[in-house]
C-alpha positions as CSV (number, residue, x, y, z in Angstrom):
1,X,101.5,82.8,104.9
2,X,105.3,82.6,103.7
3,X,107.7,84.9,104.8
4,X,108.6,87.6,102.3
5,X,112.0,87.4,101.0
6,X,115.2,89.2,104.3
7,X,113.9,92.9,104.1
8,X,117.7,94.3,104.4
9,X,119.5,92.9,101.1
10,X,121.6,95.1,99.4
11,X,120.3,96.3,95.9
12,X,123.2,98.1,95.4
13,X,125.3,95.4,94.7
14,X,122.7,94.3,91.6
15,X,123.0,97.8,90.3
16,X,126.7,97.2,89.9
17,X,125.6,94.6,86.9
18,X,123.3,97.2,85.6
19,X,124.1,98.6,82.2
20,X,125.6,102.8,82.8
21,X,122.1,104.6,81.8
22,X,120.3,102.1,84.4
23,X,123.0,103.1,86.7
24,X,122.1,106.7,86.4
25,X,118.8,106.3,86.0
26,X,119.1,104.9,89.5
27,X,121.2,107.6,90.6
28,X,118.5,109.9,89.4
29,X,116.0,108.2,91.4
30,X,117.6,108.1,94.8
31,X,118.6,111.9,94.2
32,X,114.5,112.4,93.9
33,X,113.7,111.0,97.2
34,X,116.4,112.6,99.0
35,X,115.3,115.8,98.1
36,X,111.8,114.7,98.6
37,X,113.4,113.9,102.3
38,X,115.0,117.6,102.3
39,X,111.7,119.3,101.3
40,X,109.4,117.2,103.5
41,X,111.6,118.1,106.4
42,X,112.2,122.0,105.3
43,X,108.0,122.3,105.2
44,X,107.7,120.8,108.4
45,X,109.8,123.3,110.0
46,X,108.2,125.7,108.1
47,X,104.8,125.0,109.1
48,X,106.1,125.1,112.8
49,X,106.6,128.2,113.2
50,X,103.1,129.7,113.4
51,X,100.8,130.7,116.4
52,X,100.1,128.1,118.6
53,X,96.4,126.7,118.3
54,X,93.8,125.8,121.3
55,X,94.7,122.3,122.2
56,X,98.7,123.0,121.9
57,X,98.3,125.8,124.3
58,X,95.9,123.6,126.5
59,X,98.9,120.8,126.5
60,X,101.5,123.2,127.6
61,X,98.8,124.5,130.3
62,X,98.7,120.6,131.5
63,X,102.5,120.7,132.5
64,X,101.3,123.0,135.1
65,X,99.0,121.0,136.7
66,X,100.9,117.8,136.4
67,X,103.1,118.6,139.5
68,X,106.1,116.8,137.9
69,X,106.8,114.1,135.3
70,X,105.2,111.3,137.3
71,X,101.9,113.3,137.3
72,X,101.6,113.6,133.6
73,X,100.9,109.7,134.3
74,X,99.0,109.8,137.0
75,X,97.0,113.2,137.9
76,X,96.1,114.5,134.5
77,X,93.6,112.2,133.2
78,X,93.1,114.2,129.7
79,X,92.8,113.5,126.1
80,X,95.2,116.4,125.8
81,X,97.7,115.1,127.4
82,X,100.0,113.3,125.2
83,X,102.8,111.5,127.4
84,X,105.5,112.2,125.8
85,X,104.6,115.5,123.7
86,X,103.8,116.7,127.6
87,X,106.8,115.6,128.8
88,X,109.1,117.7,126.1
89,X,106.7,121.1,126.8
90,X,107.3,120.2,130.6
91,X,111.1,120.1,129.8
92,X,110.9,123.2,127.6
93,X,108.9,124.9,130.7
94,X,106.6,128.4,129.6
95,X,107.4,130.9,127.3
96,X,108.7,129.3,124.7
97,X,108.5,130.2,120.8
98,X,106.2,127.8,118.8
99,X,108.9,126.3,117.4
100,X,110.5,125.2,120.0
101,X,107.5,123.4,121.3
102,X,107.0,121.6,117.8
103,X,111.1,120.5,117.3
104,X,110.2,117.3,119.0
105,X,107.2,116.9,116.4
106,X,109.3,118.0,113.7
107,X,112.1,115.7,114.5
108,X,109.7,112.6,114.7
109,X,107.8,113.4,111.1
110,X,111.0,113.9,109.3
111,X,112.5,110.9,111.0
112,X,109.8,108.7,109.7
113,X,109.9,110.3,105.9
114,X,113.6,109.4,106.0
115,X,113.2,106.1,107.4
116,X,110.6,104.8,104.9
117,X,111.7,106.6,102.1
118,X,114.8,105.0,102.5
119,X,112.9,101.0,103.1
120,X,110.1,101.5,101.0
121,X,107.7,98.4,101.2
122,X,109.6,96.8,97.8
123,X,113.6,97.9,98.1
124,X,114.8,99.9,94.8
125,X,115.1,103.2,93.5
126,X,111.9,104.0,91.7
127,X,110.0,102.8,94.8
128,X,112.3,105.3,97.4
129,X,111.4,108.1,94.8
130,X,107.6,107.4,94.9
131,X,107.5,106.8,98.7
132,X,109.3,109.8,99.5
133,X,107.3,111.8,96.7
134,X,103.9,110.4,98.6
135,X,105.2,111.3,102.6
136,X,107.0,114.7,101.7
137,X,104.2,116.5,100.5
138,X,101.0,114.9,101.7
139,X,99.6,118.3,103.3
140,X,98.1,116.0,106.5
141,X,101.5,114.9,107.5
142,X,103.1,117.5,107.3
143,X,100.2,119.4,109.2
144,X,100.6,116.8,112.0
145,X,104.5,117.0,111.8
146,X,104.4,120.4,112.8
147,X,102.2,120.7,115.5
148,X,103.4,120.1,119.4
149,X,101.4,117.1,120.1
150,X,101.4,113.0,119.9
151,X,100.4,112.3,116.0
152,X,103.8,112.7,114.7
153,X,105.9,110.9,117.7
154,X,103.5,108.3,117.3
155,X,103.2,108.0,113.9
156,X,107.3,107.9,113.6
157,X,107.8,105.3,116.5
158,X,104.6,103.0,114.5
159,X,107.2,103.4,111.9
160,X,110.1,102.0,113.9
161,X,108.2,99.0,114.9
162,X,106.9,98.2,111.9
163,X,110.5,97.7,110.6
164,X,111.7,96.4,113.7
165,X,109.4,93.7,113.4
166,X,110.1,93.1,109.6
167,X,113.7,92.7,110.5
168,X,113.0,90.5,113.8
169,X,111.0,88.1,112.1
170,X,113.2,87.7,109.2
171,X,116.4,87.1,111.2
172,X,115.3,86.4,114.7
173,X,117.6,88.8,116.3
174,X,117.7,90.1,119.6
175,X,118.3,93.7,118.9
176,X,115.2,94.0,116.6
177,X,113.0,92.8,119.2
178,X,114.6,95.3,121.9
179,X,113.7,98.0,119.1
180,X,110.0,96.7,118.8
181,X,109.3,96.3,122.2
182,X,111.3,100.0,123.0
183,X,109.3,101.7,119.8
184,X,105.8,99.8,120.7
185,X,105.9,101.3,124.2
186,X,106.8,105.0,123.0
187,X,104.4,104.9,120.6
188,X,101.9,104.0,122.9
189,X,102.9,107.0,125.1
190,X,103.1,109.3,121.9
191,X,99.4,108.5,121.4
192,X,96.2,106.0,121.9
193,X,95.8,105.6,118.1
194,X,99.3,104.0,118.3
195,X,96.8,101.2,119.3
196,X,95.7,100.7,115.6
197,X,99.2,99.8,113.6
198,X,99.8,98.0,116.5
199,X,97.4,95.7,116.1
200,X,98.6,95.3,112.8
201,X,101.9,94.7,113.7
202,X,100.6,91.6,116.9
203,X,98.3,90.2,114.4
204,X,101.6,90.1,111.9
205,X,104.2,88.7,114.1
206,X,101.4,86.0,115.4
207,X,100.7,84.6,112.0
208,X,104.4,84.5,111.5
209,X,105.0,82.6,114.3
210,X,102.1,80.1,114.4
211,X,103.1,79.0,110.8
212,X,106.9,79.3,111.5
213,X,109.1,75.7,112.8
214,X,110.0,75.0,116.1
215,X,108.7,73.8,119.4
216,X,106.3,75.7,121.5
217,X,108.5,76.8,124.2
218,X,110.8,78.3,121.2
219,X,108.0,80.0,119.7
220,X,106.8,82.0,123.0
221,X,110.2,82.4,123.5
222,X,110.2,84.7,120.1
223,X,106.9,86.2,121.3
224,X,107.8,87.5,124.8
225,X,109.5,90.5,123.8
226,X,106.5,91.1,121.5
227,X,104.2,91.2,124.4
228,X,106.2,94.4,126.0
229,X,103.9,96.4,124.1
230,X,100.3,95.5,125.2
231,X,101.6,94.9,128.5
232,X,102.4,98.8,128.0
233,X,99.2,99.9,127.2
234,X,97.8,97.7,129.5
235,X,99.5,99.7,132.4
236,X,98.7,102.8,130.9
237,X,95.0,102.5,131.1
238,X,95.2,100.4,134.7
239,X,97.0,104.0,136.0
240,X,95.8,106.5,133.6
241,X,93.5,106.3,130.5
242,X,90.2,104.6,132.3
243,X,90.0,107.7,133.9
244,X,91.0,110.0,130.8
245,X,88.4,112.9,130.3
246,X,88.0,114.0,126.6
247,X,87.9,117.9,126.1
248,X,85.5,117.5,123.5
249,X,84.2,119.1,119.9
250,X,82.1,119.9,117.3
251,X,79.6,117.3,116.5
252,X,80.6,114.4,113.7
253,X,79.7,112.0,111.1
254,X,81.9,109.0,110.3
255,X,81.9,109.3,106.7
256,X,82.2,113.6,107.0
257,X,85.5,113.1,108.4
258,X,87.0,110.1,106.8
259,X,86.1,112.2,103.8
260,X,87.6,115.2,105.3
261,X,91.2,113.1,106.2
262,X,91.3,111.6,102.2
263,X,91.2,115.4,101.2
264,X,93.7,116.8,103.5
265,X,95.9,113.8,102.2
266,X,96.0,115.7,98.9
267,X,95.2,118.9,100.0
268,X,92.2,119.2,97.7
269,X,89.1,121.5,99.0
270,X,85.7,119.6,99.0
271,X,84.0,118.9,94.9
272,X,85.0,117.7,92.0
273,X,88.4,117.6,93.2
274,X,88.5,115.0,95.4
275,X,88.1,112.8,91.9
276,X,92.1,112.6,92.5
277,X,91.5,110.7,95.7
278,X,90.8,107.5,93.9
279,X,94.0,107.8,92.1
280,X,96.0,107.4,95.6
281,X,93.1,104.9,96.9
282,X,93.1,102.8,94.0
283,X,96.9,102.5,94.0
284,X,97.0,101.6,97.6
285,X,94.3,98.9,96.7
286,X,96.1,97.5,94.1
287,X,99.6,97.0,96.2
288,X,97.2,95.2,98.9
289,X,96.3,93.0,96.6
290,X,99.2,91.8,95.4
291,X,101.0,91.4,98.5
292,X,97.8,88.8,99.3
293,X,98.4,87.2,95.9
294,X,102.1,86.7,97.3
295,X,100.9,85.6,100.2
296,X,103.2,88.0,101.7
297,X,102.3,88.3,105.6
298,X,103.0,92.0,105.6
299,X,99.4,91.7,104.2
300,X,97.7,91.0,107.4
301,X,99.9,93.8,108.9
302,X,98.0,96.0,106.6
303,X,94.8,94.6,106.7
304,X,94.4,94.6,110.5
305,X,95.9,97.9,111.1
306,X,93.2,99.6,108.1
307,X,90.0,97.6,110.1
308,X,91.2,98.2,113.9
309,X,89.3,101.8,113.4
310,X,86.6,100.3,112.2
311,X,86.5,97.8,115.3
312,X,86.9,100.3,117.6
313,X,84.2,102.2,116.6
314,X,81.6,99.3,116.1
315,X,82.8,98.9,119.7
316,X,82.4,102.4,121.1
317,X,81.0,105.1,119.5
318,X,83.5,108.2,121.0
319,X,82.0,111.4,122.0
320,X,84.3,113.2,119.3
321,X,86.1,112.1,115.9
322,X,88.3,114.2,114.2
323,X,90.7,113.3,111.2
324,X,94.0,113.1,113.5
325,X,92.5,110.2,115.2
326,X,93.2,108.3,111.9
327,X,96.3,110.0,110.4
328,X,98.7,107.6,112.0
329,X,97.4,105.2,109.4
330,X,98.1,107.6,106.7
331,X,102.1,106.6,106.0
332,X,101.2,103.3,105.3
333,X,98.6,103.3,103.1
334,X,100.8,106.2,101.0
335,X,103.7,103.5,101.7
336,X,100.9,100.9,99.7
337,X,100.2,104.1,96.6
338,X,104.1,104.2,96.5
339,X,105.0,100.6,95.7
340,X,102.1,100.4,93.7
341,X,103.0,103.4,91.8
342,X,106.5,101.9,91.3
343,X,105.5,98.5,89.6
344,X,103.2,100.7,87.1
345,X,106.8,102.8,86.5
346,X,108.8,99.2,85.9
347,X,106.2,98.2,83.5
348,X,107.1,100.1,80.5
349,X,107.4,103.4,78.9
350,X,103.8,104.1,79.3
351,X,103.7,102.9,82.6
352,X,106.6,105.4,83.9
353,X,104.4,108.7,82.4
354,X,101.6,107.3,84.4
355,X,103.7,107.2,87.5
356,X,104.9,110.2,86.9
357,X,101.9,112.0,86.0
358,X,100.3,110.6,89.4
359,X,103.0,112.0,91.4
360,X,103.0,115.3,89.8
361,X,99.4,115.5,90.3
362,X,100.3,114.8,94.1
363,X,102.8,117.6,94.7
364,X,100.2,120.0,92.7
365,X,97.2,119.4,94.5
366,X,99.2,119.6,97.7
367,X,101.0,122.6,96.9
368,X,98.2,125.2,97.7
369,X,97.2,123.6,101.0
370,X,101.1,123.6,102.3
371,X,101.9,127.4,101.2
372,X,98.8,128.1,102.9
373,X,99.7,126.4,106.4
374,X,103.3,128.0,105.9
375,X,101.3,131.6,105.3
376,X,98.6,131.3,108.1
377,X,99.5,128.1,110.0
378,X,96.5,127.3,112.6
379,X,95.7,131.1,113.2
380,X,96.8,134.5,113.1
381,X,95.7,135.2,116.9
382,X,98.8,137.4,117.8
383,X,98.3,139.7,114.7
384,X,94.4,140.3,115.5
385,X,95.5,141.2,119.0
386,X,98.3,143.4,117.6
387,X,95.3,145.2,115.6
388,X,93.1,145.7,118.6
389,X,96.1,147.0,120.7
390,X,97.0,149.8,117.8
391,X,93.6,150.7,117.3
392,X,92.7,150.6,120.7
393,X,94.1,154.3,123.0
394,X,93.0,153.7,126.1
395,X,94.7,152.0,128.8
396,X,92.9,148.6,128.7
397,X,91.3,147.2,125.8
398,X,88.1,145.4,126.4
399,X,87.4,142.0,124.4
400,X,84.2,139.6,123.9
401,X,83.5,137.0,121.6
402,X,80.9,134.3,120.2
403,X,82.8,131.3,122.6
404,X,84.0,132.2,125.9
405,X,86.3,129.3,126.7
406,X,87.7,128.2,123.3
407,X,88.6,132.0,122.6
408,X,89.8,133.3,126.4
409,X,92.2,130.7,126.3
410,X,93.9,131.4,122.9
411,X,93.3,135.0,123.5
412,X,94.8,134.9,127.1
413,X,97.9,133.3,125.7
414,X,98.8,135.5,123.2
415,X,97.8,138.9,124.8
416,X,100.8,137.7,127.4
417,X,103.1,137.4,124.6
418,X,102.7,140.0,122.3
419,X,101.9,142.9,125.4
420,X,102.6,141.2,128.8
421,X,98.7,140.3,128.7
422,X,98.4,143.8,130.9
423,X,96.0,146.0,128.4
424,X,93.7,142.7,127.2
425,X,90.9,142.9,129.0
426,X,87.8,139.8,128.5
427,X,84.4,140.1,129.6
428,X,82.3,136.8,128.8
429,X,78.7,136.9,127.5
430,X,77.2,137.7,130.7
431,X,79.4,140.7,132.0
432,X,78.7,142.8,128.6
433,X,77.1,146.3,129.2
434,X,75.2,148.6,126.8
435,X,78.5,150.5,125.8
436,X,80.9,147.6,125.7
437,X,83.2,145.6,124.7
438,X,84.9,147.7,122.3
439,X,85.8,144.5,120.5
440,X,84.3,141.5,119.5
441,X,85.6,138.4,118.3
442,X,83.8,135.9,116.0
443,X,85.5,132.1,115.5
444,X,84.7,130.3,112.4
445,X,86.1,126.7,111.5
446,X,85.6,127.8,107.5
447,X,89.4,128.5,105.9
448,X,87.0,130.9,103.9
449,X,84.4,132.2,107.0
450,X,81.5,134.5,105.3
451,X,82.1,138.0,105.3
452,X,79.8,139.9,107.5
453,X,80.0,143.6,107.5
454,X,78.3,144.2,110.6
455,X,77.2,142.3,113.5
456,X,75.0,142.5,116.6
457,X,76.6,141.6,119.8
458,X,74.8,140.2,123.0
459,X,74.5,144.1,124.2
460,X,72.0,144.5,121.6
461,X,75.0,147.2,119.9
462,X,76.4,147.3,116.2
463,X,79.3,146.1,115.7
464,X,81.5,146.9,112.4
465,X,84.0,144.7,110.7
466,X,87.4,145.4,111.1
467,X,89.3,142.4,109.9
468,X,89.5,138.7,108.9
469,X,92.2,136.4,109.8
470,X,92.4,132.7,108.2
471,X,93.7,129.4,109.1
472,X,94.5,127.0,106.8
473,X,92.5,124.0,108.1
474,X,92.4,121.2,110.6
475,X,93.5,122.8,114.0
476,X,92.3,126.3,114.9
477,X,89.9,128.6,113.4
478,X,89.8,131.9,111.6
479,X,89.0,134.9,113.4
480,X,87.1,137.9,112.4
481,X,87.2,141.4,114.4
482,X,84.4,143.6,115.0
483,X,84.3,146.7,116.7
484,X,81.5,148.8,119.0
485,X,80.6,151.2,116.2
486,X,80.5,154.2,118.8
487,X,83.0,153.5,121.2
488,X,83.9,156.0,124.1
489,X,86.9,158.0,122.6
490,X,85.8,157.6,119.2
C-alpha cells in the first residue's frame, strides 16, 4: 500500500485562498467541534459524580491488598485490577468522593475527544465538526469516561499511538516513535483490550515498512522502537496476567452484547430503534472502503484492529463478555462514520442536510441515555440506605437481599459513608430468622426492573415494597426495597 499523503499539513493556510463565506463557513465548523469538545468533557464530569458501582469499589478495595505499587503488578492477579486506574485509587488512598476517583478517567476520555476531534481521519473543518459531534455525545463513551477504571485511559493512550504512528511513519522521526512506544506500553497497563488497536496499529506500521525503501538493517532499525509495546505486554503476562483471576458475570451471548454495545453507542433502548444503528454502521463502512480503494494503509490499521476480537474469541471462548471489553474500538469506528459523514457534507447541498440530519439524529437518540446517567449514574445505593436509616428507629438496622456478595459489598461501602457503616447491619441468606431482616433488598440489571408490590423473603415472611431506585445501564443495577411487613416496633 502507498503511504497516505504527511498527516500534519496545515489547512489553514488553504483556507486563506478561500472566498469570505467559505472562510466563515469554516469558522463555523471548527466553533461546532469545539463546543462538541466542551460538552463532551462537561457530561463526562457530569456523569462522574454519581455512586460508585460494584467493580469500582472492588478496584479501590484491591489497593488494599496490593501492599504497595509494585504489588498491583505482582500480587493481585485480578481482572479488576486495572494497572494504572489502581495505581491513581492507590494514590488517592480511601475515602474519597466519586469524583475524585473518576478525574483520571475523565481526564483520559476528554483528552482523546479533543485529540481526534482536532486530527480527524481526513484534516478539514466539516470532518473536526462531525468527529467531535460523533465522540461528544455517543452515550458509551462517555459512560466509560466517567467511571474509575481502565476503558477510558486505554482508549485515550490507543488514541495517542495511533497518531504517533501516523506521524512516525510519515516523517520517520524520533520523537514520534518515543510517543508510540511510551502510549503502547500505558495503554497496555490501562487495559488488556488495548491488545486489539494494537494489533491494528503492528499490522500497520509492518506493511509500511515491508513496502517502504531501504536496506534491512534500516528497516529494523525503524521497527525497534515499535517492538517496545509487545515486549510490554509480554512482561505483563510473564509477571502478572497468566495468573489473572476473572471475577466473573452474568452469562452471555456474542451477538446479545455486540448488539447491546451498537445501542449504547446511540443510546437507543432495544426495537425498532436500533434501525438508526445502520446509519452510523453504514457510514463507517463506507469510509473503510474508500480508504481500501486509496490504497490508503491506515486501512489495514482498521481492518485488523475490527477482527482482533473476533480472533480472540475463535481462540478462547472467555468465561464472561460484557460490552466494555469492545468499547476501546468504538472511537475509531465513530472516527470512520465521521469522515464518511463529511465527504456526503462536501458533496452538495443535499449532501450537507443528510449530514446534518445524521448528526442530529445522533445527539437526539443520545440525549435520553446521557440525562439519564447524569440523573441516576450506576445506582442510587446511598439514597436507598438513607431511606432505610430514616425509616428505620432502632439502634441497628438489619439488611438482607437476593445476592449476598454483589450486594454486601456495595452496601458495606456506602452504609460507611453515609452513617459511619455503625447502624447497617447484614445478615446473608442463611442467618435470616422468622422475624427478620427488617429489610430486604432485590437487584435487577433492568433500567426499568418490574414492579412487585410484595415479596416473600427466604424466612417464609411478606415483605412490602417501599421503593425503587434505577440505574441507567451498563454498570450497576437498580435496587428495589422491601420491608418485613410486621416489624418489631411497628
Amino acid at each position: 500500500m502507498a503511504s497516505h499523503p504527511a498527516p500534519d499539513g496545515d489547512p489553514t493556510a488553504a483556507e486563506q485562498d478561500r472566498p469570505p463565506d467559505a472562510r466563515r463557513e469554516a469558522h463555523l465548523l471548527y466553533s461546532i467541534a469545539a463546543f462538541a469538545v466542551v460538552a463532551g468533557a462537561a457530561l463526562r464530569l457530569a456523569a462522574a459524580r454519581g455512586d460508585l458501582w460494584l467493580d469500582e469499589i472492588w478496584s479501590l478495595l484491591l489497593t488494599h491488598d496490593a501492599d504497595g505499587p509494585l504489588g498491583v503488578f505482582t500480587r493481585l492477579h485480578h481482572d479488576n485490577n486495572h494497572h494504572l486506574n489502581t495505581l491513581w485509587m492507590m494514590l488517592l488512598g480511601p475515602s474519597h468522593s466519586p469524583l475524585a476517583y473518576r478525574a483520571l478517567s475523565v481526564a483520559a476520555a476528554t483528552g482523546a475527544l479533543a485529540w481526534l476531534a482536532a486530527r480527524p481521519l481526513r484534516r478539514g473543518p466539516v470532518d473536526s465538526a462531525a468527529t467531535g459531534i460523533l465522540l461528544a455525545f455517543s452515550y458509551v463513551l462517555v459512560h466509560y469516561g466517567s467511571e474509575a477504571r481502565g476503558y477510558s485511559l486505554a482508549i485515550f493512550f490507543a488514541v495517542a499511538a495511533y497518531r504517533a504512528l501516523d506521524l512516525y511513519l510519515a516523517r520517520g522521526e524520533a520523537r514520534w516513535a518515543a510517543l508510540f512506544a511510551a502510549a503502547g506500553v500505558l495503554g497496555v497497563l490501562s487495559h488488556l483490550t488495548f491488545a486489539f488497536p494494537l494489533a491494528g496499529l503492528l499490522a500497520w506500521a509492518a506493511a509500511d515498512l515491508y513496502s517502504g525503501g531501504g536496506s534491512v538493517r534500516a528497516r529494523l532499525a525503524r521497527a525497534a522502537p515499535l517492538a517496545v509495546p509487545p515486549v510490554a505486554l509480554a512482561i505483563l503476562w510473564a509477571v502478572d496476567l497468566h495468573r489473572l483471576v476473572i471475577g466473573g458475570g452474568p452469562e452471555y451471548d456474542v451477538t446479545a452484547v455486540l448488539r447491546e454495545l451498537a445501542r449504547a453507542t446511540h443510546g437507543v433502548p432495544p426495537g425498532p430503534a436500533e434501525l438508526l444503528l445502520l446509519m452510523t454502521l453504514g457510514a463507517a463502512v463506507w469510509e473503510m472502503a474508500a480508504l481500501v480503494r486509496a490504497r490508503d494503509p491506515r486501512a489495514l490499521f482498521f481492518a485488523v484492529a475490527f477482527l482482533a476480537p473476533a480472533g480472540v474469541l475463535a481462540w478462547r471462548r472467555p468465561d464472561f463478555l460484557a460490552p466494555r471489553y469492545f468499547v476501546v474500538l468504538v472511537p475509531f469506528a465513530l472516527l470512520l462514520a465521521g469522515s464518511a459523514l463529511a465527504r456526503l457534507a462536501r458533496a452538495g447541498r443535499g449532501g450537507r442536510l443528510a449530514a446534518a440530519a445524521a448528526l442530529a439524529a445522533f445527539v437526539a437518540t443520545n440525549a435520553p441515555a446521557l440525562l439519564r446517567l447524569v440523573e441516576v449514574g450506576r445506582g442510587q445505593y446511598a439514597a436507598a440506605i438513607e431511606v432505610m436509616l430514616a425509616a428505620s428507629s432502632g439502634a441497628a438496622v438489619s439488611v438482607g437481599s437476593d445476592h449476598d456478595w454483589r450486594n454486601l459489598v456495595v452496601l458495606q461501602y456506602h452504609a460507611q459513608r453515609v452513617a459511619g457503616g455503625e447502624r447497617i447491619v447484614y445478615f446473608p441468606k442463611r442467618r435470616w430468622w422468622p422475624e427478620g431482616p427488617e429489610w430486604y433488598v432485590e437487584h435487577d440489571f433492568s433500567d426499568r426492573p418490574p414492579v412487585k408490590p410484595v415479596v416473600t423473603g427466604p424466612n417464609g415472611r411478606t415483605y412490602e415494597r417501599v421503593a425503587a431506585f434505577r440505574y441507567a445501564g451498563l454498570s450497576g443495577w437498580s435496587w428495589t426495597l422491601y420491608r418485613l411487613a410486621s416489624p418489631p416496633g411497628r
